[in-house]
N, C-alpha and C positions, 0 to 999 in steps of 0.2 A: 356520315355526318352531312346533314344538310346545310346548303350554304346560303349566306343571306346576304344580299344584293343592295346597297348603300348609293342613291344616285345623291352624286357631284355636281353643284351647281345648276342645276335645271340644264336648258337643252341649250345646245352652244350656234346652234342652226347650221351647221357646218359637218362633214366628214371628219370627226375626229378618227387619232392614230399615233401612233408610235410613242406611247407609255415607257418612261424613261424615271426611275427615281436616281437624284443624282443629287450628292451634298444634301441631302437631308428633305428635300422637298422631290412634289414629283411635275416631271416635264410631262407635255402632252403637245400634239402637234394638230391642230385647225387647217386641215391640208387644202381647202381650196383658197381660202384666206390668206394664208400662206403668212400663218402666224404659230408662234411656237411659246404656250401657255406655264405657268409657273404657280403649283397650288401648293401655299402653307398647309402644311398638315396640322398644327396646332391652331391657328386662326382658322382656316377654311377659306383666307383670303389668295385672289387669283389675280394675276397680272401677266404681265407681257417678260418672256423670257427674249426673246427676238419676234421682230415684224420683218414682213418682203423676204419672205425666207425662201420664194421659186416652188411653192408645194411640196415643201418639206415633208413626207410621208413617216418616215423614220427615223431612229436616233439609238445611239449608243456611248458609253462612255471608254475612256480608255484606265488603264491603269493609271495612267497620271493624272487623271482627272477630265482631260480633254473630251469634250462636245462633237461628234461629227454627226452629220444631217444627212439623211438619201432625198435629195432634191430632184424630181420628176419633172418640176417645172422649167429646169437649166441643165440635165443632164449630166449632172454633176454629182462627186461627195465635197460637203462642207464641211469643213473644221471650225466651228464658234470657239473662237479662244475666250479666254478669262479677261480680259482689258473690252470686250465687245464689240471686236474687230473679226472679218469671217477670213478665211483662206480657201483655197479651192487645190482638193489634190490632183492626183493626175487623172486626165480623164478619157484616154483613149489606150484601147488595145489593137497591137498589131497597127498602127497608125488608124485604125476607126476610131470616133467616139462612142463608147459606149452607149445604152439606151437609156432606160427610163426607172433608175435606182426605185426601189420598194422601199424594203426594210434593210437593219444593217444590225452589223455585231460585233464584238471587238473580241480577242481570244487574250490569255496571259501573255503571250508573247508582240503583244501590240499589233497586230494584223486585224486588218481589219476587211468584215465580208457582209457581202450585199446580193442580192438579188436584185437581177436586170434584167425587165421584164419590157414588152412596148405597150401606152400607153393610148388612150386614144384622144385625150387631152394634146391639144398642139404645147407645144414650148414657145417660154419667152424669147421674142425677139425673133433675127433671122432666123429659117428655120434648118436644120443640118443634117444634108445627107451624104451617105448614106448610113440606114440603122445597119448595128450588127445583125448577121442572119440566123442569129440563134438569140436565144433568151436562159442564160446560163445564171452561176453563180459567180460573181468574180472578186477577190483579194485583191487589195491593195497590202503590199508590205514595203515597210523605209528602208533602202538601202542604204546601210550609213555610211560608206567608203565613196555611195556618189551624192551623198545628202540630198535624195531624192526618193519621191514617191514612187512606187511599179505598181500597174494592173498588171496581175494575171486571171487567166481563168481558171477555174476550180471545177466546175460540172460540164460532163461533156452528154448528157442523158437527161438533162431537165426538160423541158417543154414549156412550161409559167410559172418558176419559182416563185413563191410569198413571203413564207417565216420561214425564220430561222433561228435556232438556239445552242447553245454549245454545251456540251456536257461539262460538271462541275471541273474533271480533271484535263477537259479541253482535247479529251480521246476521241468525240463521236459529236460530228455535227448533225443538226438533227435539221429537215428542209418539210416545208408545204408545195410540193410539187401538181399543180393545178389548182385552181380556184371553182371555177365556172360549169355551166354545160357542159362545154363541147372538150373531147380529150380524159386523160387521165385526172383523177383526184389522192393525191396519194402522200402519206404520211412517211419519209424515208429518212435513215440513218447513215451515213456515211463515215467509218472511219479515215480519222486526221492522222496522217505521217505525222513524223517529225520538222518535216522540213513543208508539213501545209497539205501536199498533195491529200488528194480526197481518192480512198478505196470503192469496190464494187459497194453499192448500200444493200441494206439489209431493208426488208418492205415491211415497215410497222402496222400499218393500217392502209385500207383502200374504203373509200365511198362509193355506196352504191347509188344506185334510182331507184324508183318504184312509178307508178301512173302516173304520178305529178309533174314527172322529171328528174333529170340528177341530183343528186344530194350534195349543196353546196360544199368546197373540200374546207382547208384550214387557209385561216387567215392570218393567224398570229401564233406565235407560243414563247414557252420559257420555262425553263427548268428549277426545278426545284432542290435542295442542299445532298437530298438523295439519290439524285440523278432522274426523279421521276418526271414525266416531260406534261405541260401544261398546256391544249391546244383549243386556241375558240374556232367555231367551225359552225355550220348549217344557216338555213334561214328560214323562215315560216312557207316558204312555197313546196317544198319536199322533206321528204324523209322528218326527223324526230325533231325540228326545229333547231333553234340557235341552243348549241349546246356549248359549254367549256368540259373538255376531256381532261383525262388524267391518264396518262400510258406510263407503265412499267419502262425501266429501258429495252426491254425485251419486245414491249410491244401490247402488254394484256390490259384492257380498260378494266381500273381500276376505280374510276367512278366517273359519272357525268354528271352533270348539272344546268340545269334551262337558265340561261339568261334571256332576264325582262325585259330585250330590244332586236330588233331584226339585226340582222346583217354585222356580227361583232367583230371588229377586225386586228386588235392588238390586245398584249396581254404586257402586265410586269410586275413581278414583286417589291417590295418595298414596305416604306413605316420602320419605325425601332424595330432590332432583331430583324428585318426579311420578312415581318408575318403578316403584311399585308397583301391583296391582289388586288390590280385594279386591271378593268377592264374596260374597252374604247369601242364606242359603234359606230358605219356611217349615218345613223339618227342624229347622231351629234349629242348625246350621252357618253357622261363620264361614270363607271359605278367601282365601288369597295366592298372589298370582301375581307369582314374581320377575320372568319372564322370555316380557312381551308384547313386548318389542321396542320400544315405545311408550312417549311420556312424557306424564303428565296435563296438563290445562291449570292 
């Protein structure tokens, strides 16, 4: 089935990212702006979900409903509560602070996971060192006996984590481990313990090169009700251009499809029933997909 690509409100002039449908509507983040956008799906009408969000890149919801934000600009995760007030959870591990949050995800069991990546955008205000010396995955989970937030780390094997997705029964995190040139490009799976710990991963996909150069990795993904995994990837300079994949959970591309923008960096289901996809670029296009065949989880 070929898929047909629906742009959203003309061009935002900005790095959009972190495609989030939450309560009925879908969120969308304006990351250098550092604005977090709110699009009626029945009107087509767009407004301000949050302003001064610190380059909010990403977003997630929790079971309860709750908002959290991967802020790159404050090194930080946010919590946007329901009254329109923000919190700040905990933000250093091993007494560092953490670096430069990506994208984020929330699991059934309320934990919540982000990749942390360094950035080469400075941060607001004074600026804090030292970074941590790796660029992992890292959990936050609520200990409720000390009614507080914990980092821990979760990948001890990444190198530039991206996206990330959970599979529908919360067994297999699924990571974009590299983006760029230089280093690895790779699509990997990671079985979830019980208690969060993250297994050896299993290698779904690797990007190659060709003359051009390397073939941009994944930048976004998200799973589908089947557990099949949804990932935007490539860019017009190498290899088959900006595509949206579709991997088996095993790993077998099951289909591809060109999107109509360079450089596409988030993905999310949504609309009535999960059967929408929309997809976010640094162009600063917003686009929908009636008609993937597929329902969100």
């Amino acid at each position: 089935m070929s898929w047909t690509f629906e742009q959203i409100g003309g061009s935002f002039d900005d790095v959009l990212d972190g495609p989030l449908w939450h309560n009925g509507a879908l969120l969308f983040c304006k990351v250098i702006k550092s604005e977090i956008l709110h699009l009626n799906p029945d009107t087509g009408d767009i407004g301000y979900f949050r302003r001064y969000t610190q380059r909010t890149s990403g977003l997630a919801s929790a079971p309860d409903g709750s908002v959290y934000g991967a802020q790159s600009g404050s090194r930080r995760i946010a919590w946007f509560k329901n009254d329109g007030s923000t919190a700040v959870l905990s933000t250093k591990l091993g007494g560092t602070r953490h670096n430069h949050p990506h994208h984020i995800i929330t699991d059934k069991a309320g934990r919540i996971w982000f990749t942390d990546i360094y950035s080469e955008l400075r941060t607001r205000g004074p600026q804090i060192y030292p970074m941590l010396d790796h660029c992992s995955i890292l959990r936050i989970d609520f200990e409720t006996q000390k009614r507080e937030w914990h980092i821990k780390r979760a990948s001890f094997d990444t190198s530039e984590p991206r996206g990330l997705a959970m599979s529908p029964d919360n067994s297999v995190l699924y990571v974009s481990d590299g983006l760029k040139d230089s280093g690895i490009r790779e699509i990997r799976a990671y079985p979830v313990g019980s208690d969060g710990a993250l297994g050896p991963y299993r290698l779904l996909h690797s990007f190659g090169a060709d003359h051009n150069g390397a073939h941009r990795g994944g930048a976004g993904m998200c799973v589908d009700m089947n557990g099949n995994l949804v990932v935007v990837a490539g860019s017009k300079k190498a290899g088959p251009g900006p595509l949206a994949y579709v991997f088996s959970p095993t790993g077998q591309i099951i289909e591809t499809h060109s999107i109509p923008d360079d450089l596409p960096t988030g993905c999310s289901f949504g609309g009535a029933n999960n059967v929408l996809l929309f997809i976010t670029t640094e162009g600063g296009r917003l686009f929908k997909v009636k008609n993937t065949g597929r329902i969100g989880v």
